[in-house]
N, C-alpha and C positions, 0 to 999 in steps of 0.2 A: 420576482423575475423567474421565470424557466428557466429551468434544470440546462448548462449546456452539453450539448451532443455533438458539434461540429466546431471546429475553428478556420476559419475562411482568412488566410493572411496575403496581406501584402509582400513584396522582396523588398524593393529599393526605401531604401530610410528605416525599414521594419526588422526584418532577420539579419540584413547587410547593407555595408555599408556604401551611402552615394557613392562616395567618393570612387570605389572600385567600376562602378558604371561608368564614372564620365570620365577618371583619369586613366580607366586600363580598357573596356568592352566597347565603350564608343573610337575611343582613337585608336582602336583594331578593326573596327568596321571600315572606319572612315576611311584606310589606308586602304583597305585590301579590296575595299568595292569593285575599282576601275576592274583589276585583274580578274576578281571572282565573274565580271558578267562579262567580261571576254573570255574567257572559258566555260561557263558554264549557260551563258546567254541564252542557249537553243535547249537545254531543259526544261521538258512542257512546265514544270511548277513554278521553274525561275521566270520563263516567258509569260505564266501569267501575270507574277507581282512587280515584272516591270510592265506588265501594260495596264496594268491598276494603276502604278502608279505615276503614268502617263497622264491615264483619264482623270485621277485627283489633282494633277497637277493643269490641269487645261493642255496638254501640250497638243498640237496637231499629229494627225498620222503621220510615218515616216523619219517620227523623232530617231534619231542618233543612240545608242545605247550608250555611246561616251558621255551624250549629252542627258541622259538620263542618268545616269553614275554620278552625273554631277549634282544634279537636282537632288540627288537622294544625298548626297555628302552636304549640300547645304539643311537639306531636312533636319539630319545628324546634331549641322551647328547649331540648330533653332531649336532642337529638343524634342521634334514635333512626334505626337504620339498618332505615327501612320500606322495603319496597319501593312501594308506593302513594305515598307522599309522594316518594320519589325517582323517582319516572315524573313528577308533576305541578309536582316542581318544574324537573326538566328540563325544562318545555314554556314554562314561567314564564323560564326561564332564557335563551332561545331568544330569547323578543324581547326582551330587556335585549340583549345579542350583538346582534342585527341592527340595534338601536336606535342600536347604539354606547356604550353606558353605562355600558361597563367591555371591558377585554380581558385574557385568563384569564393569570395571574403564572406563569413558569416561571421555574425556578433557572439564571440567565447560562449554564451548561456545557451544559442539558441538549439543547439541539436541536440543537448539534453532536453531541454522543454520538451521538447517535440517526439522524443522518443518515452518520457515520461508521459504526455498527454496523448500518444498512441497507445504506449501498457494501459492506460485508465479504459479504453474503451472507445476514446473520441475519433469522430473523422476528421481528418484532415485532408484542407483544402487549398492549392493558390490562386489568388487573380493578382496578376498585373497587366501593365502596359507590355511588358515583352511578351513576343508572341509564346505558344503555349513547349514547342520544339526546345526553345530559348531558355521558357522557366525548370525543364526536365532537364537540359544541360546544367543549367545552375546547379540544382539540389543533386545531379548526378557524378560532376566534378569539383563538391565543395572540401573546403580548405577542413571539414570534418569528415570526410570521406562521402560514400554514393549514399544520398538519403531519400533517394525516388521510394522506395519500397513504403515507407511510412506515409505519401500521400496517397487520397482514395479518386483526386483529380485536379484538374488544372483548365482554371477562363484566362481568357486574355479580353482585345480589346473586340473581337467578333462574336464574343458575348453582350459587348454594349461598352461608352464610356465609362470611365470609376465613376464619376461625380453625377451619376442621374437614378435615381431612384430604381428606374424598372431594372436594369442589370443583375442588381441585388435579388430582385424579384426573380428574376429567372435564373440565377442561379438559384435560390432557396428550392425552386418550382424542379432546376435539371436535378440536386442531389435531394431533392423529396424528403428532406426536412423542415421544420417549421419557421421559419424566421426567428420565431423568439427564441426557437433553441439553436441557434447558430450566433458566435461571438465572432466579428470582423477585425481585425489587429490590421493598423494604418500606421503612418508618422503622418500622415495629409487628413487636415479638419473635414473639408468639403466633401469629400471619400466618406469620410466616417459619418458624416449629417446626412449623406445621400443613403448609406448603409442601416439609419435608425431609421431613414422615413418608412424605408422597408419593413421595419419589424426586428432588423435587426439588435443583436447587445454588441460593444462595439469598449473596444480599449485603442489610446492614444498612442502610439511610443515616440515618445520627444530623446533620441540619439541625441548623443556629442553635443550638450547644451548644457550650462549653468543656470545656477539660479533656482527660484524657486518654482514649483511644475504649474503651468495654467490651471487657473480655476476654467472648469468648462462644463459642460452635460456628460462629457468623454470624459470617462475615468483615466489618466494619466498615468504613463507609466516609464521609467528609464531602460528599464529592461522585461526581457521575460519573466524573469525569477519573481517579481512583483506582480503577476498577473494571476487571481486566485477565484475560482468557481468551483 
C-alpha cells in the first residue's frame, strides 16, 4: 500500500460521539428553528436555504416560513441528510457554541491522534453530513479545546453523498493527493466501500460495541490509538 499523506475523517460515530448529535445538536436545532427563521428569515443566506428547501421539499410558492420551520423540524426527526437543513442548522448551532450551551463531545484519544498525526507531517481532512460552518464549530468548540488549526479542510454533503464513489474522487482531485495515499476513518461500512472504490485505504471505527470486531476488507478499529501507518 502507499505511503499515507492525508487522513479524510468522519465526526458523528468516528472522533465523537452519536449520541451528542441526536441527544444535544439536533434537539437544539429542532427547538430554536421556528424563532431562528423569524428573525433572521430575510437574511439573503437564510432566504436562500429556506427556498432550497422549499424546492426539495415540492412545496408551492408562497409557502409560510412557519410552515417551512416545520418541514425542516420534521426533516430533523427523520435524520434526513439535506443540505438546506444542514446549512441552517449550522447557523442555529453557532450561537448555542458562542452562547456556551454545550461544547462538542470528542472520544478522550482523539485530539492527541490528531495532533500527533499533524507533528508527523500528515494532512488533515473532514467530510460529513454537517454542513462545512457546522464541522468548524465542532473542531472549534470541542470539549478538547479550538482544534480548527490542525485541519488543512473541510467537504460536506455539496461535495457529493458519503456512500457514492465520485465524492471521494473529488475530494482526492480538490486536495491533489493520490487516493491511495489518503486514509478515510468512518464508523459507516457503505462510506468506507464507496471511499476504497475510489482508491482510497480506509479504517472502520466500531464506538461503544462489544464483542468481538468484524471480520471485513476495512481494517477495524476501537479507537484512534489502534490505527497505525
Amino acid at each position: 500500500m502507499a505511503p499515507i499523506r492525508a487522513v479524510l475523517t468522519d465526526i458523528e460515530g468516528t472522533t465523537s460521539s452519536i449520541d451528542f448529535v441526536k441527544e444535544v445538536l439536533f434537539p437544539y436545532a429542532r427547538e430554536h428553528l421556528p424563532s431562528y427563521i423569524a428573525e433572521h428569515g430575510q437574511d439573503p443566506e437564510v432566504r436562500h436555504w429556506l427556498s432550497q428547501a422549499a424546492a426539495d421539499a415540492g412545496l408551492p410558492a408562497g409557502t409560510s416560513d412557519g410552515e417551512l420551520a416545520g418541514v425542516l423540524q420534521h426533516w430533523i426527526d427523520e435524520d434526513r441528510k439535506a443540505t438546506p437543513l444542514k446549512a441552517l442548522q449550522g447557523r442555529i448551532w453557532a450561537q448555542g457554541y458562542a452562547n456556551g450551551d454545550y461544547r462538542a463531545h470528542l472520544y478522550p484519544e482523539v485530539a492527541a491522534q490528531l495532533r500527533g498525526w499533524k507533528a508527523r507531517g500528515l494532512a488533515l481532512y473532514v467530510y460529513s453530513s454537517g454542513s462545512v460552518p457546522a464541522q468548524k464549530l465542532f473542531f472549534g468548540y470541542s470539549d478538547a479545546g479550538d482544534l480548527t488549526a490542525l485541519f488543512s479542510g473541510y467537504f460536506d454533503t455539496e461535495t457529493g453523498p458519503k456512500r457514492e464513489m465520485q465524492s471521494y474522487a473529488r475530494i482526492a482531485e480538490a486536495i491533489a493527493i493520490p487516493p491511495e495515499a489518503i486514509l478515510f476513518l468512518s464508523d459507516v461500512e457503505a462510506e468506507l466501500d464507496a471511499a476504497r472504490a475510489a482508491g482510497f485505504q480506509t479504517a472502520w471505527l466500531i464506538r461503544d460495541s462489544e464483542g468481538a470486531l468484524p471480520v471485513s476488507s476495512h481494517p477495524a478499529h476501537r479507537h484512534f490509538d489502534s490505527i497505525t501507518f
